[in-house]
N, C-alpha and C positions, 0 to 999 in steps of 0.2 A: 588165099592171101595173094594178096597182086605183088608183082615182078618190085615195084618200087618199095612196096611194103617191105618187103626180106631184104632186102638190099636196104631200106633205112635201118631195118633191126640188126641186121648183120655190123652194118657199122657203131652203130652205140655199143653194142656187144665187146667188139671187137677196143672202140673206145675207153670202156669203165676198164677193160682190162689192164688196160696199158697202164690207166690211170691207177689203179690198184699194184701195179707190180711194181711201178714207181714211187708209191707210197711206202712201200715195204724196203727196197733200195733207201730211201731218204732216211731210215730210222737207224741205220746204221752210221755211228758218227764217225765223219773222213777222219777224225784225228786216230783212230783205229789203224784203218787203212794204211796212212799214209805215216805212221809210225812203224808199222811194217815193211813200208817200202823202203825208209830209211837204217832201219836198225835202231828206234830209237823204245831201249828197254823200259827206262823212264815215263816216256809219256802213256805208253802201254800198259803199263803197269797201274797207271792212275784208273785204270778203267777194272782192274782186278778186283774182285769181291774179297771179302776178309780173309777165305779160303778160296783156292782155285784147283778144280781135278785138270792137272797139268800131265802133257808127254811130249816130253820133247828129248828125243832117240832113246839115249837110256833113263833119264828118268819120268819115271811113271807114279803119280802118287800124288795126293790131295797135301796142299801144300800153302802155307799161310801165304798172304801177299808181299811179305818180304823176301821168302825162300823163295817165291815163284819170279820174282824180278830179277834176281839173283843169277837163278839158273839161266832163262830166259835173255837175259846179260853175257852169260857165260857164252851161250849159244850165238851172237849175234859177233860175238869179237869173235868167236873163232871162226864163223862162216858172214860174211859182210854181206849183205843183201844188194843186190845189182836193180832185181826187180819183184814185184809180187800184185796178181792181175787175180781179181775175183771169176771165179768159175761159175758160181752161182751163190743165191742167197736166198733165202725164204724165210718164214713164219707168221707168228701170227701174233695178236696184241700182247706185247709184255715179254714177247722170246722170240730172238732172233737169231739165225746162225747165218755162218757164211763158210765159204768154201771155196780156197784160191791154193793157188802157186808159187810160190816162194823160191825163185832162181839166185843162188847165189854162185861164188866162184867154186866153189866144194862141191854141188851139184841139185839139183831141182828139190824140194819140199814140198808133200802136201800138207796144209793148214787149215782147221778148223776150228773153229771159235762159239763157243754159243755165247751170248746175249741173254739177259733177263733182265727189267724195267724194276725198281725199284725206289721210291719216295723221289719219281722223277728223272734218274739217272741211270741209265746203261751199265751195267757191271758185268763182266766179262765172269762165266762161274766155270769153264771149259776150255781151253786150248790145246791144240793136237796139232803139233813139228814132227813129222815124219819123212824120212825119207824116200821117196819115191821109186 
């Protein structure tokens, strides 16, 4: 294979990848994100499945979507969120999680969230508030 050959395939390669890890980035909806950045329980909660396996410090436990906004409510007024930066994020068609940082004034948070696709719509079936 000649010098120009691998050096084209290296970059397509290199290319579809990018192109791929950005697709999987995009399926995660900002209003997600950027309800976390805010404190805002409400909008987050829109994204909750009927049931959510929720932890956040002490509670741990599968939790309808009203109790889990609740809590998640609770959490947010007593630590106000400053900021919250994605660490990383993956999966694959129909399930997606993410994995950030959650800084507030009471001290650092790791956050975890899965993602499942459903008649269309993102529904959160996982979230994980822990203290760092």
């Amino acid at each position: 294979m000649s010098v120009i050959k691998k050096i084209v395939f290296t970059l397509l390669f290199f290319s579809g990848f990018i192109l791929f890890s950005n697709q999987i980035k995009a399926q995660v909806p900002d209003e997600i994100i950027q309800s976390l950045k805010s404190g805002d329980s409400k909008t987050l909660s829109a994204y909750f499945n009927q049931n959510v396996e929720l932890v956040v410090l002490e509670n741990d436990n599968v939790y309808s979507k009203a109790q889990a906004q609740q809590i998640v409510n609770k959490f947010f007024s007593s630590n106000p969120p400053e900021s919250f930066n994605v660490i990383h994020q993956g999966g694959k068609e129909g399930a997606q999680y993410v994995i950030g940082n959650l800084v507030t004034g009471k001290g650092t948070y790791r956050v975890y969230f899965l993602l499942k696709k459903s008649g269309g719509k993102d529904y959160i079936h996982q979230l994980r508030i822990e203290a760092q």
